[in-house]
VMD Tcl script that draws the C-alpha trace (Angstrom):
set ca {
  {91.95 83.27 102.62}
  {92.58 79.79 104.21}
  {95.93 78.66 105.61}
  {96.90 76.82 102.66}
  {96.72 79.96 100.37}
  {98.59 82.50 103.37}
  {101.66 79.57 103.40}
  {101.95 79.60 99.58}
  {101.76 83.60 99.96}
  {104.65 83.92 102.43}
  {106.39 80.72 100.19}
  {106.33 83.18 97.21}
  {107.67 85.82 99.00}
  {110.27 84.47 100.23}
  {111.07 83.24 96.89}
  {111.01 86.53 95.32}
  {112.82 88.26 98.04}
  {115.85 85.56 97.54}
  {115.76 84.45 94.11}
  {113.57 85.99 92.02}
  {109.85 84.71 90.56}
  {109.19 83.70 86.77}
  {106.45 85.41 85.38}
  {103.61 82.61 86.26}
  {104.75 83.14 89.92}
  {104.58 86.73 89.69}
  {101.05 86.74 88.62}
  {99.78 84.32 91.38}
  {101.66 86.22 93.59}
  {99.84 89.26 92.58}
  {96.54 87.24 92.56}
  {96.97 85.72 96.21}
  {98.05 89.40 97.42}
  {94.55 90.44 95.85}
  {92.78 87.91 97.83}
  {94.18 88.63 100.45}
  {93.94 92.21 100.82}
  {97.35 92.02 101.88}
  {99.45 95.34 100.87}
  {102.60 94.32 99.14}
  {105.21 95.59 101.69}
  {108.85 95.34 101.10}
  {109.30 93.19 104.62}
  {111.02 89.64 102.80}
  {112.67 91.86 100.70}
  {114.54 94.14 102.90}
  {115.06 91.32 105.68}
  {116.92 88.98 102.74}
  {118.75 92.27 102.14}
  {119.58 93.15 105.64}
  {121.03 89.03 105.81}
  {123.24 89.39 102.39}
  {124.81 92.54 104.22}
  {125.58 91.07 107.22}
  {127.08 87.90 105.94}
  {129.28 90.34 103.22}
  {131.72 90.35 106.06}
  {134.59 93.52 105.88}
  {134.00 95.23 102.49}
  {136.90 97.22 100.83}
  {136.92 101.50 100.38}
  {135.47 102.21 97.10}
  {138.79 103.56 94.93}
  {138.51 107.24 94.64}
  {138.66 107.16 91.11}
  {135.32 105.33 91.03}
  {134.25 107.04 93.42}
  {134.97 110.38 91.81}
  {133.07 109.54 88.41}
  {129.77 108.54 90.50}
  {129.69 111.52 91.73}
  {130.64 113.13 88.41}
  {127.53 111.42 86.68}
  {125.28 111.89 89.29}
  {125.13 115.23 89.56}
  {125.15 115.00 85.87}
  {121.53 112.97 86.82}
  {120.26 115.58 88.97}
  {120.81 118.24 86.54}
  {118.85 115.97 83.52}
  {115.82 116.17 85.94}
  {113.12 118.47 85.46}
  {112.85 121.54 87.67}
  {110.32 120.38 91.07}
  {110.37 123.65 92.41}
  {108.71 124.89 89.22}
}
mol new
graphics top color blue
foreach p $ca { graphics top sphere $p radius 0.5 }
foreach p [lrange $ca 0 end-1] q [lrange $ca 1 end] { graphics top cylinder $p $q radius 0.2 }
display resetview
């Protein structure tokens, strides 16, 4: 892979880690990962994450009335799932 392709690599990366890529970007991403032999790792993703978290600045207590019905419908979830264990 020359330099030109690894730049427009880490370009669509980026992109998709902080705005999102159209379909035609999606598939050349996919292609230039395939070229590359480059595993599709999470790394733009999770540091564009990491920056929207810090810049969210003091965030509030969830109400406990939310709070209570997420945990009302998740273990609603876990029971829905099969059985593992079996």
């Amino acid at each position: 892979m020359n330099a030109r392709d690894r730049a427009r690599l880490e370009e669509l990366l980026v992109d998709r880690a902080t705005q999102g890529l159209d379909g035609v970007a999606a598939e050349e991403l996919r292609a230039l990962l395939v070229a590359s032999s480059r595993i599709d790792d999470d790394g733009f993703d999770l540091a564009a994450a990491a920056v929207e978290l810090a810049m969210l600045g003091e965030l509030e207590e969830m109400p406990p009335s939310v709070r209570n019905r997420l945990r009302l419908r998740g273990r609603e979830w876990v029971r829905s799932m099969p059985n593992r264990d079996a």
